[in-house]
RODO-2510 file (C-alpha; in nm, 4 decimals, decimal comma):
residues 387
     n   res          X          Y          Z
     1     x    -2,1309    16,8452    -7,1092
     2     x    -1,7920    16,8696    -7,0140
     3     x    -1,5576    17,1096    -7,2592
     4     x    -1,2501    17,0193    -7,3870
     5     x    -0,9878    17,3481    -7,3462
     6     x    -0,6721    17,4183    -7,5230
     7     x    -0,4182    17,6736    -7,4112
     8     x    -0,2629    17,9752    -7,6282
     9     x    -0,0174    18,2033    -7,4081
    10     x    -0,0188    18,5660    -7,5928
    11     x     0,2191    18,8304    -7,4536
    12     x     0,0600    19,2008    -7,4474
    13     x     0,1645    19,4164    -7,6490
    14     x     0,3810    19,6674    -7,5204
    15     x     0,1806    19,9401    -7,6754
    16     x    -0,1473    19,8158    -7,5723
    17     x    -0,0551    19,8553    -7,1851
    18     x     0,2457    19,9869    -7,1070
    19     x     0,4000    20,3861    -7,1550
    20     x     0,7420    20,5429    -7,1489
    21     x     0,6672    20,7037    -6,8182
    22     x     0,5065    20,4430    -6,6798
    23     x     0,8169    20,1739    -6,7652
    24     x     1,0480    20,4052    -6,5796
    25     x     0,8641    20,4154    -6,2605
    26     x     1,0009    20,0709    -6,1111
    27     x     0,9491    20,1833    -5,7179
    28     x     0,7746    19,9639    -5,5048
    29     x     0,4542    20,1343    -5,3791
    30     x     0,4458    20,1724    -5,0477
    31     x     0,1829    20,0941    -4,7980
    32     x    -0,1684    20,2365    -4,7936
    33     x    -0,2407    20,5204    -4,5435
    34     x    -0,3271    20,3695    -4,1971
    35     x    -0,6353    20,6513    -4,1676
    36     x    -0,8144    20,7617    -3,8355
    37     x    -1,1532    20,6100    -3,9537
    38     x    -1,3830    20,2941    -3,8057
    39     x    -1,3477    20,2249    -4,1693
    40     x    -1,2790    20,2849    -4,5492
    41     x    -1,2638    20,1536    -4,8890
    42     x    -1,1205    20,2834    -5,2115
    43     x    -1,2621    20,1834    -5,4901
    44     x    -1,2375    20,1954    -5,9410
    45     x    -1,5264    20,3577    -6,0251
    46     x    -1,5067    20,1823    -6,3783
    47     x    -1,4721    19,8862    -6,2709
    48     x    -1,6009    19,8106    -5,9151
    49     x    -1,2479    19,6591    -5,7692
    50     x    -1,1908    19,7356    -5,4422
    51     x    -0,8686    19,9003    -5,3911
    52     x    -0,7727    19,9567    -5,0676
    53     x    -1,0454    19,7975    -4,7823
    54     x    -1,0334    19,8260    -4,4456
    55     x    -1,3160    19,6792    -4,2192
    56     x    -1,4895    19,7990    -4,5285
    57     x    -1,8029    19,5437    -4,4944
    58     x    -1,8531    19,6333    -4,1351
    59     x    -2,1926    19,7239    -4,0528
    60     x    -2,1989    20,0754    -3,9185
    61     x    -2,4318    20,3706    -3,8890
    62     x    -2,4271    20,5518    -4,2280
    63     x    -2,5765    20,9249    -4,0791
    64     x    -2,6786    21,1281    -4,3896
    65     x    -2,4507    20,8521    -4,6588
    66     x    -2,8256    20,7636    -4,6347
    67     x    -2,9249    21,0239    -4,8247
    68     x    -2,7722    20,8847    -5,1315
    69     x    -3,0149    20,6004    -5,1551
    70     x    -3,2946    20,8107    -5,1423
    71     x    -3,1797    21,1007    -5,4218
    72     x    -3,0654    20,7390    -5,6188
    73     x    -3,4623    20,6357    -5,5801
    74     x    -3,5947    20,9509    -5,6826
    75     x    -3,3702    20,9904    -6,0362
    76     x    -3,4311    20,6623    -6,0883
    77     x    -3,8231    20,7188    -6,0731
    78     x    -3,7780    20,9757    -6,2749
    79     x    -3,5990    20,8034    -6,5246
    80     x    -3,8812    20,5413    -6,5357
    81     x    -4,1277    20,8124    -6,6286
    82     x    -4,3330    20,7520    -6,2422
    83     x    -4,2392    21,1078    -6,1482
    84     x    -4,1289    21,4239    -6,2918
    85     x    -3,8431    21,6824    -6,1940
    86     x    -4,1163    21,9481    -6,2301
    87     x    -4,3664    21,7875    -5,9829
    88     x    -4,5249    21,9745    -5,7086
    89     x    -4,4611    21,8115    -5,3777
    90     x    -4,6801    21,8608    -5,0430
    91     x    -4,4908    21,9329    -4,7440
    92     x    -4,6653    21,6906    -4,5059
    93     x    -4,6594    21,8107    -4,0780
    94     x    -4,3922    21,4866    -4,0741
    95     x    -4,1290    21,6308    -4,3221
    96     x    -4,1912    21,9973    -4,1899
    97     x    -4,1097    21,8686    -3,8170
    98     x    -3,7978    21,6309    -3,8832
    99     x    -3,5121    21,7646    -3,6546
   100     x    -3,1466    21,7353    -3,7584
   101     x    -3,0069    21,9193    -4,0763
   102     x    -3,3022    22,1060    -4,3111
   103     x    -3,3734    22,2621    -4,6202
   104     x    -3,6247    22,4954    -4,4090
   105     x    -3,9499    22,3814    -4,6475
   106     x    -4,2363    22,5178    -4,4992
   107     x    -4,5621    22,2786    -4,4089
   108     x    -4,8411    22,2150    -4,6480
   109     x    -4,6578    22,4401    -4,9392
   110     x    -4,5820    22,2884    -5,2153
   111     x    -4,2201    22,2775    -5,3899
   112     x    -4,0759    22,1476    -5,7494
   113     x    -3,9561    21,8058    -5,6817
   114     x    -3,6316    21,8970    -5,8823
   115     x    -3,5619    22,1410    -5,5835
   116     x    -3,6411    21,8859    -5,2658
   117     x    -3,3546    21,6596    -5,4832
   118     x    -3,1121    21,9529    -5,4259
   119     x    -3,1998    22,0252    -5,1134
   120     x    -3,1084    21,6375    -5,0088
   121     x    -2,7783    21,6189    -5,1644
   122     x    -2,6328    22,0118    -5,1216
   123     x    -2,8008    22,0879    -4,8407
   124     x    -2,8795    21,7423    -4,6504
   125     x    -3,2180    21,8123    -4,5534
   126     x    -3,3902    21,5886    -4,3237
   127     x    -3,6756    21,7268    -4,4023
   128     x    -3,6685    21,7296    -4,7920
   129     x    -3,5489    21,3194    -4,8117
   130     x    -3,8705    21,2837    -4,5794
   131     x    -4,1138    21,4849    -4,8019
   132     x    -3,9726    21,2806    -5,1384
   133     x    -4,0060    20,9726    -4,9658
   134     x    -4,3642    21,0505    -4,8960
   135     x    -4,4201    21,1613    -5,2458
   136     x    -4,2609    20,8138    -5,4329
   137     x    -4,4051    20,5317    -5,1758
   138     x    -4,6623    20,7570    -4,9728
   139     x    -4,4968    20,6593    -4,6448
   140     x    -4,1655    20,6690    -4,5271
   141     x    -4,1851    20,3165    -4,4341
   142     x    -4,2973    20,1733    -4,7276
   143     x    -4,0700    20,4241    -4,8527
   144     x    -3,7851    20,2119    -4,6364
   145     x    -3,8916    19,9097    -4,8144
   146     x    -3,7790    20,0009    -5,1623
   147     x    -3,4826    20,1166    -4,9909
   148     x    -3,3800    19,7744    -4,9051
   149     x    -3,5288    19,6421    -5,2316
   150     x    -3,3173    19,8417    -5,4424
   151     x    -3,0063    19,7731    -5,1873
   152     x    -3,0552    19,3966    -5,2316
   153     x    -3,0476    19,4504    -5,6429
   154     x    -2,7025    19,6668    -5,6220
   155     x    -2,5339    19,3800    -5,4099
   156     x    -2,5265    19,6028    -5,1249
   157     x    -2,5237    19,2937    -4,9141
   158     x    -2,4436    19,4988    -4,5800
   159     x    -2,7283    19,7964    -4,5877
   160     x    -3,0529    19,7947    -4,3765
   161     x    -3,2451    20,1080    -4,4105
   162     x    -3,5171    20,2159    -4,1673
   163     x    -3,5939    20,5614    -4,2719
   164     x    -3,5028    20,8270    -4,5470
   165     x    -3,2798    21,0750    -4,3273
   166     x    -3,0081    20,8265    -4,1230
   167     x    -3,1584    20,9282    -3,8097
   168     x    -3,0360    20,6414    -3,5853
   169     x    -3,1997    20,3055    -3,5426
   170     x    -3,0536    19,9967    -3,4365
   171     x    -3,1876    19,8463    -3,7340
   172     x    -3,0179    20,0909    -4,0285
   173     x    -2,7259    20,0470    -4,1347
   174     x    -2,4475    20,0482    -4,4279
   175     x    -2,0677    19,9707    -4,4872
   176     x    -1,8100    20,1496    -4,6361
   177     x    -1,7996    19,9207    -4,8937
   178     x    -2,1848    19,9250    -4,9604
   179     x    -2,1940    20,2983    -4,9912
   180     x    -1,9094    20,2735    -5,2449
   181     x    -2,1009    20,0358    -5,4624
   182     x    -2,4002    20,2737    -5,4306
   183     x    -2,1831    20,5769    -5,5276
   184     x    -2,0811    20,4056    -5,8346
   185     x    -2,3886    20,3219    -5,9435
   186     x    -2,5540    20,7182    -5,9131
   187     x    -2,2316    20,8282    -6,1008
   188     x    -2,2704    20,5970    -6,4123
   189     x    -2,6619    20,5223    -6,4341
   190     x    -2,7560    20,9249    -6,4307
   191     x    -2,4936    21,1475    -6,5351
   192     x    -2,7397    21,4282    -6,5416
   193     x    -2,8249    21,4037    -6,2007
   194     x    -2,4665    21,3430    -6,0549
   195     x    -2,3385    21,6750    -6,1708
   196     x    -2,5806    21,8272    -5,8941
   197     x    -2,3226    21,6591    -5,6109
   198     x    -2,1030    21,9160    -5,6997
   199     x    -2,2482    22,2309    -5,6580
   200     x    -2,0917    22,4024    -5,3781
   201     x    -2,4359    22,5836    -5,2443
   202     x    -2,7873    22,5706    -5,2571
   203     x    -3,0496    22,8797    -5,1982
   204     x    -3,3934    22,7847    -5,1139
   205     x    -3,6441    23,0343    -4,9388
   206     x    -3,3217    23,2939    -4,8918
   207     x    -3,1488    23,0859    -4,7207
   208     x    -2,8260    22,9688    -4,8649
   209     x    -2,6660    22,6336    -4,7451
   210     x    -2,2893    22,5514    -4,8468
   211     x    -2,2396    22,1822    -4,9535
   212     x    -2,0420    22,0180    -4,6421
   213     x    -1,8361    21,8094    -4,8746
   214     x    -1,5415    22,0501    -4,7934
   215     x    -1,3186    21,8692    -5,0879
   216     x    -1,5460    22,0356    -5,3362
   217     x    -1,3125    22,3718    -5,2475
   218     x    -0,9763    22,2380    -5,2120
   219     x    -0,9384    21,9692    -5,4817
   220     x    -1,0964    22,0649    -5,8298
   221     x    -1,1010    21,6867    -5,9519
   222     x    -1,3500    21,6402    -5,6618
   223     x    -1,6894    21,6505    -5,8005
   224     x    -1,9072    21,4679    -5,5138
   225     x    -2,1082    21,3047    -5,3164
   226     x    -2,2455    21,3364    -4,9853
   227     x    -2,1141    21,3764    -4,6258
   228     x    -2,2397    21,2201    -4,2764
   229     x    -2,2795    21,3143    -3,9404
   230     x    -2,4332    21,1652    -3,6111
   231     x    -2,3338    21,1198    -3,2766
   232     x    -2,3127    20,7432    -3,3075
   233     x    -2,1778    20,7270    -3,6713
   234     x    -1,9208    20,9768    -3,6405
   235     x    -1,8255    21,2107    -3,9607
   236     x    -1,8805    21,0205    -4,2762
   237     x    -1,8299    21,0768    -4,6523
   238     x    -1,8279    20,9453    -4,9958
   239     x    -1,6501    21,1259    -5,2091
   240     x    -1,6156    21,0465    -5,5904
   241     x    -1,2993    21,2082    -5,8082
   242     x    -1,1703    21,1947    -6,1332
   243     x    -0,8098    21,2661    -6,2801
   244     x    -0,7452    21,1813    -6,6844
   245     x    -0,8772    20,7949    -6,7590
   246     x    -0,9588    20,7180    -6,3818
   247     x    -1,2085    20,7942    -6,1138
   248     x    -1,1728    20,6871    -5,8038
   249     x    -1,4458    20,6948    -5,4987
   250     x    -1,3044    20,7246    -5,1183
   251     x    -1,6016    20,6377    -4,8679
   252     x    -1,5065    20,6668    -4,4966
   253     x    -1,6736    20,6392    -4,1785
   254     x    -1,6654    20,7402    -3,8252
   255     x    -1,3928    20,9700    -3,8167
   256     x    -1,3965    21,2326    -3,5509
   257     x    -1,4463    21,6040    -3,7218
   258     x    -1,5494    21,7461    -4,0122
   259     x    -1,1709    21,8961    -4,0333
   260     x    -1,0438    21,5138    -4,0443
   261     x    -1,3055    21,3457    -4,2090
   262     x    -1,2122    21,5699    -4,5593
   263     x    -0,8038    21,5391    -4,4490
   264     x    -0,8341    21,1466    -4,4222
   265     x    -1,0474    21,1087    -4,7650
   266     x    -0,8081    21,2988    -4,8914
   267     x    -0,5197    21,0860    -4,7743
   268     x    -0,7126    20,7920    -4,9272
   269     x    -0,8071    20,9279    -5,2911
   270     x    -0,4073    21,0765    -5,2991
   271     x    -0,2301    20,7346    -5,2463
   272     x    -0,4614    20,5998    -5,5234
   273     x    -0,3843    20,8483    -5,8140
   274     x    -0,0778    20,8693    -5,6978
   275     x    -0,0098    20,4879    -5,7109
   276     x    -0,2681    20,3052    -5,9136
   277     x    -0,3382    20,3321    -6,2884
   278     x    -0,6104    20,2456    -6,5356
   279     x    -0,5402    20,0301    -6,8461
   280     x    -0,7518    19,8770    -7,0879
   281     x    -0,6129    19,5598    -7,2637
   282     x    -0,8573    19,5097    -7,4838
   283     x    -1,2102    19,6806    -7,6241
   284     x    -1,5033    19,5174    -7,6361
   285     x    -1,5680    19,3791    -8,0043
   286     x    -1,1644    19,3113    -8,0236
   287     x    -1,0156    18,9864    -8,2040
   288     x    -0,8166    18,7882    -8,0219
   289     x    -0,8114    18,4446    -8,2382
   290     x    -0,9636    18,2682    -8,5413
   291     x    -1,1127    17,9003    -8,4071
   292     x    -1,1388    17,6235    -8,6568
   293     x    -1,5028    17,5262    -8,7197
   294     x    -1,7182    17,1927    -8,8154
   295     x    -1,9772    17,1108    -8,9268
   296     x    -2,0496    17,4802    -9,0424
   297     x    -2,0817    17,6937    -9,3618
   298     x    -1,7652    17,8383    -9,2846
   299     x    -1,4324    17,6675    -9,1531
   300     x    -1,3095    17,9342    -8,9107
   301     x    -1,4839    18,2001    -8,6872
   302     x    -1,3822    18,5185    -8,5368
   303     x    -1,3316    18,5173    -8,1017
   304     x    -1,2931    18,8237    -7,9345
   305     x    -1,4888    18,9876    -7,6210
   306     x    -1,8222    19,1086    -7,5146
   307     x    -1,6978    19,4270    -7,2994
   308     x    -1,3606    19,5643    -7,2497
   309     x    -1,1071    19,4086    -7,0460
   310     x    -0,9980    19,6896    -6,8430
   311     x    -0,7635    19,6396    -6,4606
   312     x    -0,6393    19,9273    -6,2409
   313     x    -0,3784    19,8064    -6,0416
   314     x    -0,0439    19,9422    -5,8529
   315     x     0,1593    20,0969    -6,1700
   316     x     0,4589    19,8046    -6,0586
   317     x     0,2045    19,5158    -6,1017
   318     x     0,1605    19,5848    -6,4414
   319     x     0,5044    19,4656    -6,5106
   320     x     0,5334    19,0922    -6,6967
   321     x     0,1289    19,0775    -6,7544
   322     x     0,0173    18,8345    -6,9771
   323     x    -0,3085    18,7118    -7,1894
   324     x    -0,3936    18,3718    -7,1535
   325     x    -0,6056    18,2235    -7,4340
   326     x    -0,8398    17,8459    -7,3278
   327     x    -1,0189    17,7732    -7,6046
   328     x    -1,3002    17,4866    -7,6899
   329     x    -1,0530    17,1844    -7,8200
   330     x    -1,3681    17,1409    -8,1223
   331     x    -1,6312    17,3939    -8,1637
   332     x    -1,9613    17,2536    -8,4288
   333     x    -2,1829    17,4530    -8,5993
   334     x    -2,4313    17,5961    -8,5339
   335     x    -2,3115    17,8751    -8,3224
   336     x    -2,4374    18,1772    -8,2411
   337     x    -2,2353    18,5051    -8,2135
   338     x    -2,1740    18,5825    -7,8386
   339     x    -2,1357    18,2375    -7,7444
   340     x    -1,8785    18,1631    -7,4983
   341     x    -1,5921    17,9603    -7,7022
   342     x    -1,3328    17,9896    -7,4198
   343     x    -1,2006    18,1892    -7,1503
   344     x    -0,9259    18,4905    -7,1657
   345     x    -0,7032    18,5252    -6,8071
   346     x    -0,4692    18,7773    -6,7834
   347     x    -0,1786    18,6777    -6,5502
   348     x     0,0769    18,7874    -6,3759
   349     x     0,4630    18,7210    -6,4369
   350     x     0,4166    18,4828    -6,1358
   351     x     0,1671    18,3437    -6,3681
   352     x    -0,1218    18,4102    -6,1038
   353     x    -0,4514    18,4835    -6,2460
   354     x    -0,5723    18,8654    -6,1891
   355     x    -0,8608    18,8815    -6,4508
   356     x    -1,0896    18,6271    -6,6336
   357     x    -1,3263    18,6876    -6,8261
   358     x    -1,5437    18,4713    -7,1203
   359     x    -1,4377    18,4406    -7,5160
   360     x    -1,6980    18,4554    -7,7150
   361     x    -1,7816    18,4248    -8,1006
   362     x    -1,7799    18,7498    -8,2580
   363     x    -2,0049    18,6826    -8,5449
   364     x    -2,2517    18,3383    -8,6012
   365     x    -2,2006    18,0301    -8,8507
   366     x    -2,4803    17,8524    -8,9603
   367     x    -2,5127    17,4714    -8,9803
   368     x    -2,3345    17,3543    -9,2829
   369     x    -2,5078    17,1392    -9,5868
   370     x    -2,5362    16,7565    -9,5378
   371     x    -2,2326    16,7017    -9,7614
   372     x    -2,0279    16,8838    -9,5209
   373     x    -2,1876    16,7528    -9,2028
   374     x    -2,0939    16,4070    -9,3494
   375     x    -1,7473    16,5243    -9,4322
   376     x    -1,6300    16,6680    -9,1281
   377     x    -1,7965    16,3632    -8,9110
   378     x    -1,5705    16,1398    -9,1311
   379     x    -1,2366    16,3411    -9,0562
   380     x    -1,3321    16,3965    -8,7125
   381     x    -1,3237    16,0262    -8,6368
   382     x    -0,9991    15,9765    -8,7852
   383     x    -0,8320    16,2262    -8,6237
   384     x    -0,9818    16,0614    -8,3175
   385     x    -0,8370    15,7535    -8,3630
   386     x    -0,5059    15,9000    -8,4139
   387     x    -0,5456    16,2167    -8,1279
***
């Protein structure tokens, strides 16, 4: 059934988006950082818009980035009630004998499950992510499997996992832009958990391992994720920080040192908060117009939105924007509340569309009596006739 649509222009209110500093800073942002990386994306953790992208859904060799899948597996097992943080884990002859970066578990003893998670994410351990992965699937390669299963349900349209680690194989793989979605969804799904990518060390059978995510020391808004490192892939990371109302997340790979792969993230995450702000137009649950109703026990019902219309965007851009009202020419009763009534676009001053998102009824109206079914079918026809 097609909808009829009718227009309402409404200007934002100056207090809604805009700020005294923020109306003096008129300067044209410059260009991004051209960084000495295979590639990179920058990303709004709140929202998922991609930033800054470059070659960011190239297919690539994520080293230990892998790593994040599998600690993201575990919490969310936990979280389902399949596992618990205090489980003991068997450390199979497999796990024990994984070469590459370790925790230093020792075979056949058995360790807290709680402490294999920190030994993946602090301390990288090849041979912890191998010993979990055991644990949830009872192979690593079935272990693989929900790997790409949970991939395919996060959108991460450009991932192929072979094993728990990122040992190479022509078959696994990631992109920057990928590991950025994956990032964003460990940071908001399990807040408990995410304050572990943070810790700067981890001691486990005296040994004590440093986090390699070397922003953790030098920039205190820095509170994760991982780093990456393999011959083929290069140095890797995914690093998440937050500074008043926005977080950002900086994934890069295949730079060429550990020294550059922390200078060129944080080349990347400085152009954003330096350039980009966060503003939120409108909150979820907000009126934005009162529709005229038929057929209904009442004449007019609320329209407002089902989440929060929220943009970052270069501080400049937010100069001239604009809401956009298109609304159902004749809405009839019933209706329910949440049902889409129309669409809200905020534009540009070029008038170019830069969000859309659904209007919706904020409250229901039930059918009317027959009197007023009659009543309104009546006056609807004449103004038909004369429309």
């Amino acid at each position: 059934m097609k909808i009829s649509l009718f227009i309402k222009r409404i200007t934002l209110s100056a207090t809604v988006l805009f700020s005294a500093c923020y109306i003096q800073a008129q300067e044209i942002a410059p260009a991004p950082p051209q960084l000495a990386a295979k590639s990179y994306v920058l990303m709004d953790a709140a929202t998922g818009q991609v930033l800054i992208n470059n070659n960011g859904d190239q297919r690539l060799p994520p080293a230990s980035l892998t790593k994040l899948m599998t600690a993201y597996i575990a919490t969310l097992e936990m979280k389902k009630g399949q596992v618990r943080p205090t489980d003991l884990v068997t450390i199979s002859e497999k796990a024990w004998k994984t070469g590459g970066s370790k925790m230093f578990v020792e075979v056949n003893k058995q360790v807290p499950l709680e402490d294999l998670l920190h030994g993946i994410i602090i301390q990288s351990g090849n041979d912890a992510s191998v010993a979990v992965s055991e644990y949830l699937a009872g192979s690593e390669d079935v272990f693989a499997d929900m790997m790409n299963k949970t991939a395919q349900q996060l959108g991460m349209s450009n991932s192929h996992f072979m094993n728990a680690t990122g040992l190479p194989d022509p078959n696994h793989f990631s992109s920057a832009h990928d590991m950025a979605t994956l990032a964003r969804a460990i940071i908001y799904e399990d807040p408990a958990h995410y304050n572990i990518y943070k810790q700067k060390e981890f001691l486990w059978n005296n040994i004590k391992q440093p986090n390699r995510n070397l922003l953790l020391w030098r920039d205190n808004t820095v509170d994760g994720l991982k780093t990456g490192h393999t011959d083929e892939a290069g140095y890797c990371m995914v690093a998440s920080a937050k500074r008043d109302d926005l977080r950002l997340i900086a994934v890069l790979f295949g730079t060429n040192s550990e020294k550059a792969r922390a200078e060129e993230t944080q080349k990347l995450l400085t152009y954003g908060f330096r350039f980009y702000e966060n503003k939120t137009f409108y909150k979820k649950g907000d009126k934005l117009a009162t529709l005229e109703v038929w057929k209904g026990t009442q004449s007019e019902v609320p329209a407002g939105l089902s989440q929060d219309i929220s943009l970052t965007l270069l501080k400049t851009q937010f100069n001239g924007l604009h809401a956009q009202l298109s609304t159902q020419k004749q809405l009839t009763a019933p209706i329910q509340a949440g049902q889409v009534v129309g669409k809200v676009e905020i534009k540009n001053a070029n008038n170019q569309v830069v969000y859309s998102t659904d209007l919706v009824a904020l409250q229901s109206v039930e059918q009317g009596g027959l009197f007023r079914r009659i009543w309104d079918s009546i006056v609807l026809f004449f103004k038909g006739l004369f429309s």
